[in-house]
N, C-alpha and C positions, 0 to 999 in steps of 0.2 A: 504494500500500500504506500501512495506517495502521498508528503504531502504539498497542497500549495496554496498559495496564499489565496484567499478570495476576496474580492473591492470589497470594500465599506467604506462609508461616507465616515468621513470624521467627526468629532464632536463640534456643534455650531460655537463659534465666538463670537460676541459683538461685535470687541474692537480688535480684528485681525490685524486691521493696518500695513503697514510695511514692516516687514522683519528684516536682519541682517543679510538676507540675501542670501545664497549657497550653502554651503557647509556652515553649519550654526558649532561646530567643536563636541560635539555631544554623541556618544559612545551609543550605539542601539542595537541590541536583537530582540528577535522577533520568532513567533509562531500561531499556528491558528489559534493555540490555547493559552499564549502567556508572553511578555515580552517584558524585559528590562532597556533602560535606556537609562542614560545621565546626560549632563550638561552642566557647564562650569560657567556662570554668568557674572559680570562684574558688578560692583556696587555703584550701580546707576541707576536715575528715574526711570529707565527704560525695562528696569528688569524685569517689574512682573507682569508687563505686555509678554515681552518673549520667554519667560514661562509658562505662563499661560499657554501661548499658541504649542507649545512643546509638548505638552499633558493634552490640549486638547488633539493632538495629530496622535497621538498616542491611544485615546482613547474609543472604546466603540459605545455609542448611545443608547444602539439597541442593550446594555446589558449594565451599564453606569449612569448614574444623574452628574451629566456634565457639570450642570449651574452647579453644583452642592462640591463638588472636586475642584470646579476653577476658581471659586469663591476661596476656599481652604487655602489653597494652594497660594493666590493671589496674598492672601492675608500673611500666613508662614513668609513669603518671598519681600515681602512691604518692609514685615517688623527685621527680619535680617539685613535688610539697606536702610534701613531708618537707626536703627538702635544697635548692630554688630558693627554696619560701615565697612564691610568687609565682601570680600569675593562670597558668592553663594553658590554652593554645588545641589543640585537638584537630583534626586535621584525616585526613578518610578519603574516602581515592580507589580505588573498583572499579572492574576494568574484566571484559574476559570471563576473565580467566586470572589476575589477580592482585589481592592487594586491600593497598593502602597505608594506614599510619595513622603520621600523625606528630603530636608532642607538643610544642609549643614551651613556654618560659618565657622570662624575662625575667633568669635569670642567667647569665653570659656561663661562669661554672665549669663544665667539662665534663666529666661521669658518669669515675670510673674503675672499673672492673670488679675484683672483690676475690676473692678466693679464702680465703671462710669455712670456717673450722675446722667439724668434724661437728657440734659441739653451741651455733657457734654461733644467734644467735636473728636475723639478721639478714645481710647482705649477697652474698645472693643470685640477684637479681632481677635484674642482667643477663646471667647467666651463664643463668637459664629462658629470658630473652628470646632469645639466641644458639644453644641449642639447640632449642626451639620454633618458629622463624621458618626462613622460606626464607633472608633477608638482614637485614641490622640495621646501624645505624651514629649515626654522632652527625654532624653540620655545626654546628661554631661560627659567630658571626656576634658582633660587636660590641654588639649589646644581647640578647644571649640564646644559645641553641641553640635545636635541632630535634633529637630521637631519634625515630630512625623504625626500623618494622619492616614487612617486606613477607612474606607468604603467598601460595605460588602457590595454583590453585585444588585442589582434591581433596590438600590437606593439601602436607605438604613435597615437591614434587617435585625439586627441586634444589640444590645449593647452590652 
């Protein structure tokens, strides 16, 4: 039996826009039932456009809730260029029932979760990521962290 790959449409984005163009630097395989990929992005406003677009070419809709993945994903990528200032490595692992995406940087200070006032304009973003996700969490390491979040398939099935 062989296998091969079959079309699917990608997961939709809003704001596609223009991405870098060619070769984005980002490591990928692939199969009908599971694929890893990474991408090394720099600490610029641009970044979590082109992570985004990365998870979403990544992604199949028939079997993930885009919105609830590139929301997460978008948030993880924001607060590591806002608050680490630092290169951010992305890394995304599907399999047939769940899809992993974690966020490294390079500052070892680890995310706390704040409980913003209604009008404030900010600190929000891991309280969407913890409601949105199946699972979530943080692993410190001596030059960095890792925030990851996992989505089973066919949206939150557990928690």
């Amino acid at each position: 039996m062989t296998s091969r790959s079959r079309a699917r449409r990608p997961c939709p984005i809003a704001d596609a826009g223009p991405t870098t163009g060619g070769d984005d630097g980002g490591e990928r395989t692939s199969s009908l039932s599971s694929a890893h990929a990474t991408i090394v992005l720099p600490a610029a406003r641009a970044t979590p456009r082109h992570a985004r677009q990365f998870l979403a070419d990544l992604l199949d809709p028939d079997r993930f809730r885009c919105e609830e993945a590139l929301l997460c994903l978008s948030e993880l990528v924001t607060n590591a260029v806002l608050h680490a200032q630092t290169e951010v490595t992305v890394r995304v692992a599907i399999d047939g029932r769940h899809v992993r995406v974690d966020v490294d940087d390079t500052d070892p200070n680890l995310p706390v979760p704040r409980h913003a006032a209604p009008d404030a304009v900010s600190g929000r973003g891991l309280d969407l990521v913890a409601r949105l996700s199946s699972r979530w969490g943080v692993d410190g390491r001596r030059d960095g962290k890792t925030v990851w979040f996992e989505l089973d398939a066919e949206g939150r099935l557990s928690k």
